[in-house]
MILUM-165303 format. One record per atom (N, C-alpha, C, CB): x, y, z; residue in three letters. Coordinates in steps of 0.2 Angstrom, whole numbers, padded with zeros to 4 digits, always signed. Glycine has a CB too. Layout:
XYZala...
//
This chain:
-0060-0277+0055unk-0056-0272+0057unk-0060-0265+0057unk-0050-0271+0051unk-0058-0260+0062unk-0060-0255+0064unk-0058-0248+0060unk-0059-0256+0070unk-0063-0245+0058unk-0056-0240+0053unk-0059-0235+0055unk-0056-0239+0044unk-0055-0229+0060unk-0058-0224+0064unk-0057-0217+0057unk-0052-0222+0072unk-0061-0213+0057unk-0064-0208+0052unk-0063-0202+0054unk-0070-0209+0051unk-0062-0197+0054unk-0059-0190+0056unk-0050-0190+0059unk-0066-0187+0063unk-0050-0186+0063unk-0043-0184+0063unk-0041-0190+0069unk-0040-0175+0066unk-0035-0190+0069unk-0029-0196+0073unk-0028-0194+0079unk-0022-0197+0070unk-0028-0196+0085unk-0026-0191+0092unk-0022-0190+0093unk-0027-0192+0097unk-0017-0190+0086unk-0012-0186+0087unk-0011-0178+0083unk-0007-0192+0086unk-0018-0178+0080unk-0018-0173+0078unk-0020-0166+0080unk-0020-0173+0074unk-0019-0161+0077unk-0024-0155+0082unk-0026-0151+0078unk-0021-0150+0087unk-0031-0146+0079unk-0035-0144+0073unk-0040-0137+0078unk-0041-0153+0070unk-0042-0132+0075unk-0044-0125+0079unk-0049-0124+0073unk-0038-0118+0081unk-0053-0118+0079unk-0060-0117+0076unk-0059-0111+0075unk-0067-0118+0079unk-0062-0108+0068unk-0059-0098+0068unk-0065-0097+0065unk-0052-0095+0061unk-0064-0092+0067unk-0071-0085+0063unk-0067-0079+0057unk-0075-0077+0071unk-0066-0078+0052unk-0062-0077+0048unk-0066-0072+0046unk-0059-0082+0045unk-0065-0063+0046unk-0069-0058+0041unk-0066-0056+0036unk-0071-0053+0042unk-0069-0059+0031unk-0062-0059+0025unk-0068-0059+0017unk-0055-0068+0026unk-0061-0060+0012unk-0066-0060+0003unk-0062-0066+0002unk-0064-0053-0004unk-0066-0068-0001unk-0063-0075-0006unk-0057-0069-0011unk-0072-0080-0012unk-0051-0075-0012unk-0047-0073-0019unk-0048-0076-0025unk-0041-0075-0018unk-0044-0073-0028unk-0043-0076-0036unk-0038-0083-0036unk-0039-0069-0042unk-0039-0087-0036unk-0032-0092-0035unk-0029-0090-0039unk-0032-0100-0035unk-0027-0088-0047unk-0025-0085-0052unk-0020-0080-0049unk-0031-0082-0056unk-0022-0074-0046unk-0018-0068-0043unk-0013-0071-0036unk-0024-0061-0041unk-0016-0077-0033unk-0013-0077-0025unk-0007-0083-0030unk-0019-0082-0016unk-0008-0088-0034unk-0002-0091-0038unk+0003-0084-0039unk-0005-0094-0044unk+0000-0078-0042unk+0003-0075-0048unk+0010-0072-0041unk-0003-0067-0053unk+0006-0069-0034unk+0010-0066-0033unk+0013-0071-0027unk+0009-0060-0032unk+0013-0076-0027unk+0017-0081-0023unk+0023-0084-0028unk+0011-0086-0021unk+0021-0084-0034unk+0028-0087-0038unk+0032-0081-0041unk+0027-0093-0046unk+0030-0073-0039unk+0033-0068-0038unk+0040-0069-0033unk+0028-0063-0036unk+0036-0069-0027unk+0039-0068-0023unk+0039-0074-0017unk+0036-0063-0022unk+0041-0079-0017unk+0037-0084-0013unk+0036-0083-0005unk+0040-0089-0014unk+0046-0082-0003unk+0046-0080+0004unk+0043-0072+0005unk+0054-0081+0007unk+0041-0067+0000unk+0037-0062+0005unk+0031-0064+0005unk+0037-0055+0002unk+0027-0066+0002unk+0021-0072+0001unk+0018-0074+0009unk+0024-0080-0003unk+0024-0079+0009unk+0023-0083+0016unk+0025-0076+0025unk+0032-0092+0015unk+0028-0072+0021unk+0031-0067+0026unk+0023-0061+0026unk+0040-0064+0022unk+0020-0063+0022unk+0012-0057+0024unk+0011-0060+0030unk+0003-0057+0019unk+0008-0051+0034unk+0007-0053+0042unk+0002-0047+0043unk+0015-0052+0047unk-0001-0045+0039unk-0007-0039+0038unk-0013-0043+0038unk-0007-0034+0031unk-0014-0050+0037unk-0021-0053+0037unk-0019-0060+0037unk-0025-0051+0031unk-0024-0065+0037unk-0023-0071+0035unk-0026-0075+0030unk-0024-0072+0039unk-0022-0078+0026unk-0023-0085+0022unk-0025-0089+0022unk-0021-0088+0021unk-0030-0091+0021unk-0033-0099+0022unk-0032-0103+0014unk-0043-0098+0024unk-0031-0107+0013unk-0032-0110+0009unk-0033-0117+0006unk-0029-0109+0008unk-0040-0119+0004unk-0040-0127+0006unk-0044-0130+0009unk-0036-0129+0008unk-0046-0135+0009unk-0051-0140+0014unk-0047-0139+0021unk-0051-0150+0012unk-0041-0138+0021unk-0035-0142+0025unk-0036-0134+0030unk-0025-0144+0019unk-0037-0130+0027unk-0038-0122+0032unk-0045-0123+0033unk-0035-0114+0027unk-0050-0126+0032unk-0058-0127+0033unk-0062-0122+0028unk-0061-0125+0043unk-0059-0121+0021unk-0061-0117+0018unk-0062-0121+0012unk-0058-0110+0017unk-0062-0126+0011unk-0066-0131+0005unk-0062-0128+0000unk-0075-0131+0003unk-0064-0125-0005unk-0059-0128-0013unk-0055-0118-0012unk-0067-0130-0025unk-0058-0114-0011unk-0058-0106-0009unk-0052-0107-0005unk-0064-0103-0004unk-0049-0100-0008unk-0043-0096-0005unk-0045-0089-0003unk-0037-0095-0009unk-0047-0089+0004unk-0050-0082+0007unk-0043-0079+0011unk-0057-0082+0011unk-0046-0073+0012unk-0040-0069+0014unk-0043-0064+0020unk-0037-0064+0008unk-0041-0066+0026unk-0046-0058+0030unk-0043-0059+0036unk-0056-0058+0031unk-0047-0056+0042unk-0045-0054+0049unk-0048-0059+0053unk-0048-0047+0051unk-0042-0062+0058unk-0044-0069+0060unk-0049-0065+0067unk-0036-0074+0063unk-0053-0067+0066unk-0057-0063+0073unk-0055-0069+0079unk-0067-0062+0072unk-0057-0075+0080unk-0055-0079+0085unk-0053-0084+0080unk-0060-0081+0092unk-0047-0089+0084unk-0044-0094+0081unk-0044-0099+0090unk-0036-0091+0076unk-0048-0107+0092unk-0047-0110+0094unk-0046-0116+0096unk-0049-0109+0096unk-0040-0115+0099unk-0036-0124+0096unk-0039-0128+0102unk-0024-0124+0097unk-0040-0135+0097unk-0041-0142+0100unk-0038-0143+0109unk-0036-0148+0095unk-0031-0137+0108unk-0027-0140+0114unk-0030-0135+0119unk-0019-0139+0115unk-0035-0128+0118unk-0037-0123+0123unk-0041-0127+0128unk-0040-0117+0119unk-0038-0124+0134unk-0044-0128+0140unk-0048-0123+0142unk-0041-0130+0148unk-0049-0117+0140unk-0056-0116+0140unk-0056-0112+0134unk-0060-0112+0146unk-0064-0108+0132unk-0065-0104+0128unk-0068-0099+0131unk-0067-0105+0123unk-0063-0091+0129unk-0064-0084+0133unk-0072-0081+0129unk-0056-0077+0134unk-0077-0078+0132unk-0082-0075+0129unk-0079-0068+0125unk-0088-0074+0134unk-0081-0065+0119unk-0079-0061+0114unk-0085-0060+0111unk-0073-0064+0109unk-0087-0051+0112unk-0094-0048+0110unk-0089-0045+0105unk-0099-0043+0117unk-0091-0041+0100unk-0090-0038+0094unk-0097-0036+0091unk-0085-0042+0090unk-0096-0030+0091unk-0103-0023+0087unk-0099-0026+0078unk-0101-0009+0090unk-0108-0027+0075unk-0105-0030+0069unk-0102-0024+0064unk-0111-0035+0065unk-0102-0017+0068unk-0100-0012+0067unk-0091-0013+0064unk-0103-0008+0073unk-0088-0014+0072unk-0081-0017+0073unk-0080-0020+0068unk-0079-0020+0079unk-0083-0026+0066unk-0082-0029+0059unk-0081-0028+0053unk-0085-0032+0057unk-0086-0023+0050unk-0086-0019+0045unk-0080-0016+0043unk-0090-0015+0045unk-0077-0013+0051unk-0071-0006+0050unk-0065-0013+0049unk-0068+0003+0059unk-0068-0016+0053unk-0059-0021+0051unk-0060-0026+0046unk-0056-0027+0058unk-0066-0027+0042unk-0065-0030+0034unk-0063-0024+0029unk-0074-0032+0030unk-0066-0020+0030unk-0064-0013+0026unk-0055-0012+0026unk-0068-0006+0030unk-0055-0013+0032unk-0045-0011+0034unk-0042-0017+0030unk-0042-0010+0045unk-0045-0023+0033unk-0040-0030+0027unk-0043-0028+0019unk-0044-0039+0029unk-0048-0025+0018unk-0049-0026+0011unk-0044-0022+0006unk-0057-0025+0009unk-0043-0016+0010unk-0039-0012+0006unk-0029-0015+0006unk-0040-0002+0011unk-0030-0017+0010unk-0021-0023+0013unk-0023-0027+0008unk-0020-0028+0023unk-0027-0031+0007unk-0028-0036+0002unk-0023-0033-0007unk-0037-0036+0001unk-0028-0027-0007unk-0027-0025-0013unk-0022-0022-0014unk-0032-0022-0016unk-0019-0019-0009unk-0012-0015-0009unk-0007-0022-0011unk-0009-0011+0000unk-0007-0027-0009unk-0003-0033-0011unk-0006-0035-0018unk-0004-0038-0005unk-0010-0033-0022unk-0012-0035-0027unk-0017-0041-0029unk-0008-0036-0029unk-0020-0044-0024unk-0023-0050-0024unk-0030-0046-0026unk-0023-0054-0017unk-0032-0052-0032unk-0040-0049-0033unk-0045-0054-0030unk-0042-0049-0041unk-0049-0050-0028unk-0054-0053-0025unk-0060-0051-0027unk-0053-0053-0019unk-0063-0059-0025unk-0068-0063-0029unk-0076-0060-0023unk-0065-0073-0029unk-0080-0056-0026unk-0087-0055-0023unk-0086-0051-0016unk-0091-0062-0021unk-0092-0051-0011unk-0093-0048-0007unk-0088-0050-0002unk-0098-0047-0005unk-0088-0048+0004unk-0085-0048+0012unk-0090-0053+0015unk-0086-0040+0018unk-0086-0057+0019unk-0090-0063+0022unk-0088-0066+0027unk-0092-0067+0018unk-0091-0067+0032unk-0089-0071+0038unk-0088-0078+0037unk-0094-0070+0045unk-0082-0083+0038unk-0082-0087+0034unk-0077-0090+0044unk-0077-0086+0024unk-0082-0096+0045unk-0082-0101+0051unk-0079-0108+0049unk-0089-0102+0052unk-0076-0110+0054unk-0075-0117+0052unk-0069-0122+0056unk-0073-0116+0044unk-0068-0127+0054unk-0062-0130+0058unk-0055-0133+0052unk-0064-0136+0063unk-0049-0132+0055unk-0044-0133+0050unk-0038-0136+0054unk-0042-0126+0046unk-0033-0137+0055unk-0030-0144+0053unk-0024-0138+0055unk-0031-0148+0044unk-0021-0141+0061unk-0016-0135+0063unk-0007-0138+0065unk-0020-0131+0073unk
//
């Protein structure tokens, strides 16, 4: 018997660049059983959470720079000054903390693929 290993071709799955901080899982619980639907309703940055989001055991939080799905028939080129990065980690990091989330260490470009 043949046992095929990675995703099912009926699945689909994208590749992101994400500039963001790792969270506190502690504080993103705290204010998710706060609040649950305003939680899910943040729209100032993005969530990753999980193997399942390509971020292994981590719950980071930042600025999706490109997100490319399995189903895209091509991919458009995208230059960014790592300058432009800095002002838009800086602009999520302060959105972060306005929502109360603590976060864990520096800013960090966090790459990967996740489960869409």
């Amino acid at each position: 018997m043949k046992t095929r290993k990675g995703f099912v071709s009926n699945s689909s799955s994208s590749s992101f660049l994400l500039a963001g901080y790792e969270l506190s899982r502690d504080s993103v619980e705290k204010i998710k059983n706060k609040d649950e639907d305003a939680f899910y309703d943040i729209d100032d940055f993005r969530i990753l959470d999980g193997s399942e989001d390509g971020v292994g055991d981590k719950v980071v939080a930042g600025d999706l720079i490109f997100d490319i799905s399995s189903d895209d028939s091509f991919i458009e080129t995208n230059i960014m000054l790592l300058e432009d990065i800095n002002k838009r980690m800086q602009n999520v990091k302060e959105k972060i903390l306005e929502y109360g989330f603590e976060i864990i260490g520096e800013g960090k470009l966090y790459a990967g693929t996740r489960m869409t």
